[in-house]
C-alpha positions as CSV (number, residue, x, y, z in Angstrom):
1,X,0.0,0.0,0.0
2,X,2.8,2.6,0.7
3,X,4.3,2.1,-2.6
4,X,1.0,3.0,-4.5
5,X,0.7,6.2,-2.1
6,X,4.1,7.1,-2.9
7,X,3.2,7.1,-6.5
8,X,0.2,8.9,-6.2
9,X,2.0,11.7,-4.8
10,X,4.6,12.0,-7.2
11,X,3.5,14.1,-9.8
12,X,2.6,12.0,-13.6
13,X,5.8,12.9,-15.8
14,X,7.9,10.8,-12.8
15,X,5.5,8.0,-11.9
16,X,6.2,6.2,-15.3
17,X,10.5,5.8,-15.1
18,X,9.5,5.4,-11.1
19,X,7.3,2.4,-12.0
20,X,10.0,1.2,-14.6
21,X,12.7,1.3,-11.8
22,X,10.5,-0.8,-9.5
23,X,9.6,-3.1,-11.9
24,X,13.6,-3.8,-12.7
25,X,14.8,-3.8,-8.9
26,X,12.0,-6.1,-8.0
27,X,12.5,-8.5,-11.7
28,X,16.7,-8.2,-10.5
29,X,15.5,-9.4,-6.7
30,X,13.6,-12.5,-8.2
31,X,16.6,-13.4,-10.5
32,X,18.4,-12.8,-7.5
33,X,16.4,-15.1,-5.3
34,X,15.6,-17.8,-7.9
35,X,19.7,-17.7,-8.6
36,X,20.4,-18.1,-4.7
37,X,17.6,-21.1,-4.8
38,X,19.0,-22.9,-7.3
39,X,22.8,-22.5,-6.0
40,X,21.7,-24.0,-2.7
41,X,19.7,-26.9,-3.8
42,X,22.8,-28.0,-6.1
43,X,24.8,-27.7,-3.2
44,X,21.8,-29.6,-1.2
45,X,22.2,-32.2,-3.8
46,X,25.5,-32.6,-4.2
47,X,26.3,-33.3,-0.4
48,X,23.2,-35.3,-0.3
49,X,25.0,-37.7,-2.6
């Protein structure tokens, strides 16, 4: 919810590149994440066997 007020606020010549820039830090967090998941179940599986 803060993130939508923040927006809102922000007057409508910034909100679009503001949008864009979340869009890429949260898409970059998730390849992040799904990187980090996949580099400790190899590991997992690895010492599992």
């Amino acid at each position: 919810m803060q993130a939508t007020a923040i927006i809102i606020l922000v007057s409508p010549s910034a909100t679009y590149p503001l949008i864009c820039s979340i869009n890429t830090a949260i898409l970059l967090n998730l390849n992040f994440v799904s990187a980090s998941l996949y580099i400790s179940s190899k590991l997992l599986i690895t010492k599992a066997s």
